[in-house]
C-alpha positions, 0 to 999 in steps of 0.5 A: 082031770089035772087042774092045769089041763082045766085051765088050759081048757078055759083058757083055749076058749076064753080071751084070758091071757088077752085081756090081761092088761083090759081086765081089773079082775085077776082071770084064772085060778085065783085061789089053788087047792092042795092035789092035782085032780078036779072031779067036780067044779060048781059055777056061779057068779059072785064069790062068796062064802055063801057060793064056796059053802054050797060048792063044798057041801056039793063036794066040788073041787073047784069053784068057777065064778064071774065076780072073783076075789081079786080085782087088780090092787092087793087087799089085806088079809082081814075081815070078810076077805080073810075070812073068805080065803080062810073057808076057801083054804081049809075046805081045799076048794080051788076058785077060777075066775073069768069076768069080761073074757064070759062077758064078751064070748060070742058063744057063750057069753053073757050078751051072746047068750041073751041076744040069742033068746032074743033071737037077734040076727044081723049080730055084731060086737057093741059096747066098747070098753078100754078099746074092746068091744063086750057087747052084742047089737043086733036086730030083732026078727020081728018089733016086738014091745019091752014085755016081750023081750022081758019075757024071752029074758026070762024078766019080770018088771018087779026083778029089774032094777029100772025101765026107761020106756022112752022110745018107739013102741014097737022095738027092733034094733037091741044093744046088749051090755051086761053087768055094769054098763049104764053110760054106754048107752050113749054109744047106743044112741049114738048108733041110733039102737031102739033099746038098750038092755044092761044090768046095773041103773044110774039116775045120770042117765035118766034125761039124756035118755028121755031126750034122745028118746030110747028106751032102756031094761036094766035088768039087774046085775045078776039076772044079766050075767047067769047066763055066761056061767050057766052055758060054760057049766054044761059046755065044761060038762060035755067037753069033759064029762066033770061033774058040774052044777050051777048055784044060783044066789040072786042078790036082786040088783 
């Protein structure tokens, strides 16, 4: 497939080229490769030179990642950077990044996707961010309590970075914000949300939270935002028949 068409593709289905001027991260192909087809394209979520080595030693042509390279001010060509760019250069392996376009998708999204193993119905967007909305809220089917939805995200206690067990027991309402999020639980308690669920913790939040009485998952960065690359790899698969494969390197936070 014509890496142009590939682009077209993620672009005709993620908020791309709308969410240029909201977006620090540089979405799209960040980095080319020499040639004009792609076969094989390997997801993961942080660029690294541990994903780009296990992309090449399973021969994919490109490299599809949340967490790009570049993140909207230039940086020089040394150290880890160059080095990175370098392996990226001389392997001909082409990186494509999307960072809140895959956060906010209602399809296949990182929060989307979690409100779906959770079962959310009454859905709607939550979590504004420069004016956009990249998050999920909704209501769960039955109250259920903060083991049970650790067990439909596939969490255990010791994998998050924090729980703030300081509201109802029996939980219903859920706001989903993935990644990097701790302060806009204010906007779920402002919104009167029973649990708020992000990835990354921060000590600021700590009383406001118990005050207020909610409960918070921090579920760690890169546990909340598998799930947007694992979903685009298979859809990417079966809209086009490339060969994919997700590479999983957890960083534990």
């Amino acid at each position: 497939m014509l890496k142009s068409k590939i682009d077209t593709y993620f672009r005709g289905i993620l908020s791309i080229d709308e969410l240029v001027r909201t977006d620090s991260s540089l979405n799209g192909i960040q980095v080319d490769r020499e040639g004009t087809e792609i076969l094989r394209v390997a997801f993961t979520v942080d660029a690294s030179l541990e994903s780009f080595r296990r992309a090449v030693e399973w021969g994919g042509d490109m490299l599809f990642v949340h967490h790009g390279l570049f993140w909207g001010k230039p940086l020089a060509l040394r150290g880890g950077h160059y080095h990175r760019l370098k392996y990226l250069i001389e392997n001909n392996l082409s990186l494509y990044a999307v960072h809140l376009p895959l956060d906010m998708h209602p399809e296949f999204g990182n929060n989307a996707a979690m409100a779906s193993a959770l079962g959310l119905v009454e859905t709607e967007p939550f979590g504004e961010y420069k004016g956009i909305k990249i998050g999920f809220k909704g209501r769960l089917p039955e109250p259920m309590e903060i083991n049970d939805i650790l067990a439909r995200l596939d969490l255990t206690r010791e994998q998050c970075n924090g729980i703030l067990p300081f509201g109802k027991q029996k939980i219903s309402t859920v706001g989903l914000v993935s990644g990097g999020a701790p302060f806009e639980v204010e906007q779920a308690i402002e919104e009167n949300l029973d649990l708020y669920i992000t990835g990354d913790a921060s000590h600021s939040i700590y009383h406001t939270c118990l005050e207020q009485g909610i409960n918070v998952i921090f579920g760690g960065h890169y546990q909340t935002e598998v799930w947007g690359v694992k979903l685009l790899s298979r859809r990417l698969s079966a809209d086009t028949g490339l060969a994919t494969t997700f590479i999983d390197i957890p960083t534990g936070l």
